[in-house]
N, C-alpha and C positions, 0 to 999 in steps of 0.2 A: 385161576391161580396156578403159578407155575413153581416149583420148590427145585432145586437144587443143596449138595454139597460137593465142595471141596474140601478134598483131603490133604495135607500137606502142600499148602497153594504153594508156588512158585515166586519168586522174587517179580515176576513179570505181572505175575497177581496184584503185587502190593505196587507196585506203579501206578498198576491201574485205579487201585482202590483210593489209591491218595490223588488221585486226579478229579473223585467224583466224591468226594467227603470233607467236611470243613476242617480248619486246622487243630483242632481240639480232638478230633478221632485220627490224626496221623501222628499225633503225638502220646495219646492212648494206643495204639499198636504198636509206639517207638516202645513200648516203655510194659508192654506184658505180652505174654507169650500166645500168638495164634497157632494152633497146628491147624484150624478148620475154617472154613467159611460159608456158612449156609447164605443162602438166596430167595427171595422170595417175592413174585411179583404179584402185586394184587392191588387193588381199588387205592385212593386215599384212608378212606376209614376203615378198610381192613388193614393195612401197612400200620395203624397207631395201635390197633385192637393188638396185631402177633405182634411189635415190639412191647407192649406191656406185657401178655401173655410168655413171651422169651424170656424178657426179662426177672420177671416171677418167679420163672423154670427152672432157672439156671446159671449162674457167674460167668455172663456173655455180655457184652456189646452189640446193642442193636442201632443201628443208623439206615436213615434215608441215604438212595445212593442218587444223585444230583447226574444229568444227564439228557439221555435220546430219549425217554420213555413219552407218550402222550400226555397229555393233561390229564385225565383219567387214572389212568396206571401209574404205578410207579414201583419200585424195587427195594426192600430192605435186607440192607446187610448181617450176617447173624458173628460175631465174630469172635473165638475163643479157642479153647483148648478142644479138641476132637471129641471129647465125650457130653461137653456142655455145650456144646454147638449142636449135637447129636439128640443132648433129651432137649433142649428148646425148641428143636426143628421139630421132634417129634409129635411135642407139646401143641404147639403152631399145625399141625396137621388134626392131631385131634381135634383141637378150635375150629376147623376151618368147615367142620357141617355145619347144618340148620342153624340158623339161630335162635328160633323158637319155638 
């Protein structure tokens, strides 16, 4: 699993994002405020586990990012204000030991 954030993503950010997300989350971005953008690449059934786990956390947006990744793998987007982006990313890393 790989975890990134962005802080204050760039307008070049949000191009991108809108190229790899259906139209329902470019129109949620249109329409409330992102300062952050966490990342997170891991399994299929880990990517449903941390956006439920995010979402839980935090007053964020979580979406599958549509794209290069393998069958395998794949990328969720954490998407919100810098400090809810922050404890869901957090949150998502706590999750991410053992599972039992």
């Amino acid at each position: 699993m790989q975890i990134r954030i962005i802080n204050a993503p760039q307008d070049n950010l949000f191009d991108m994002l809108a190229r790899r997300v259906a139209p329902h989350v470019r129109k949620w971005v249109d329409e409330n405020p992102v300062s952050a953008m966490g990342l997170v690449q891991a399994s299929v059934p880990d990517l449903f586990y941390f956006a439920d786990i995010a979402s839980k956390s935090a007053n964020v947006m979580t979406v599958e990012l549509f794209g290069t990744c393998p069958q395998t793998t794949t990328t969720l987007a954490v998407l919100g204000e810098t400090s809810a982006v922050r404890a869901a990313m957090a949150a998502i890393e706590e999750a991410s030991g053992p599972a039992f």
